[in-house]
C-alpha positions in Angstrom: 0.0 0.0 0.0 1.3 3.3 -1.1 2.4 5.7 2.0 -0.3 8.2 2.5 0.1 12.2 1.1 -2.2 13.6 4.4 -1.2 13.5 8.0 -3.5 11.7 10.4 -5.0 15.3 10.8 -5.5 15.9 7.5 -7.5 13.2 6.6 -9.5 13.2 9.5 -10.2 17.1 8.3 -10.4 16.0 4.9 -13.2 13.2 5.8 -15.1 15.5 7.7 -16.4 17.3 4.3 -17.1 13.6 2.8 -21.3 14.2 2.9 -20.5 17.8 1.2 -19.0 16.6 -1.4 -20.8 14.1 -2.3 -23.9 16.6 -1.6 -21.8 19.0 -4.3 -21.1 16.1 -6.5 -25.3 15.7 -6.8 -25.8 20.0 -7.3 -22.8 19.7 -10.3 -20.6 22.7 -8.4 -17.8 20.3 -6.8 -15.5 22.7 -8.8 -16.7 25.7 -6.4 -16.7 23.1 -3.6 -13.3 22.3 -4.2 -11.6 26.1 -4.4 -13.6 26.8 -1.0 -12.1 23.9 0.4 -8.6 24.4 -1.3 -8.3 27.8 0.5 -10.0 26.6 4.3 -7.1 23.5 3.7 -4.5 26.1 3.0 -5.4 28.2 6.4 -6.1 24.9 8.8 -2.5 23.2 7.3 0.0 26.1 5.9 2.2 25.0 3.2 5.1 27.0 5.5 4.4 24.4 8.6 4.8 21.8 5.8 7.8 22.6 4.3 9.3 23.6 7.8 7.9 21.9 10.8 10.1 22.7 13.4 10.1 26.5 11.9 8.0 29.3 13.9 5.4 31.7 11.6 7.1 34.1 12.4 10.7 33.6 12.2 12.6 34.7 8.6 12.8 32.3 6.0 16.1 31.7 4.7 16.8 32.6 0.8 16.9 28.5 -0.1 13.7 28.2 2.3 12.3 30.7 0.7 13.0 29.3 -3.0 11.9 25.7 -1.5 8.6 27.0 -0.5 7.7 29.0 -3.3 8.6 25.7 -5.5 6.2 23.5 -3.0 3.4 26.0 -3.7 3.4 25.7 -7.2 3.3 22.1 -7.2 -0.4 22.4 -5.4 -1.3 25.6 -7.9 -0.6 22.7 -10.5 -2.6 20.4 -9.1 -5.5 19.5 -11.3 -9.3 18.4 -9.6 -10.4 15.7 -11.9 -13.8 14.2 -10.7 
């Protein structure tokens, strides 16, 4: 079995909006039901806490963490919802 891409947390938070998208799946607008929850994913699990666990919000980024987190945002602003 292929290792997961969530966290625990994530998919826990991630199967809590099961019924909602199957309830946006039967309205045909799971494309506005996945950019609302692409941007509530992206405040409850910052791609900055990703990238940098052990890092502090507000502590300075170094110039390669910098470059290493603007190249792990565009891999998710590449990612395609096919349904």
């Amino acid at each position: 079995m292929p290792k997961p891409w969530t966290t625990k947390d994530q998919l826990t938070w991630l199967n809590a909006r099961k019924n909602d998208f199957l309830e946006a799946q039967k309205q045909d607008i799971t494309t506005d039901w996945l950019n609302e929850v692409n941007e509530m994913w992206f405040l409850e699990f910052p791609e900055l806490k990703a990238c940098f666990p052990n890092k502090d919000a507000a502590e300075t980024l170094t110039p390669k963490e910098e470059e290493d987190l603007q190249v792990a945002l565009k891999k998710w602003k590449g990612v395609s919802y096919q349904i």
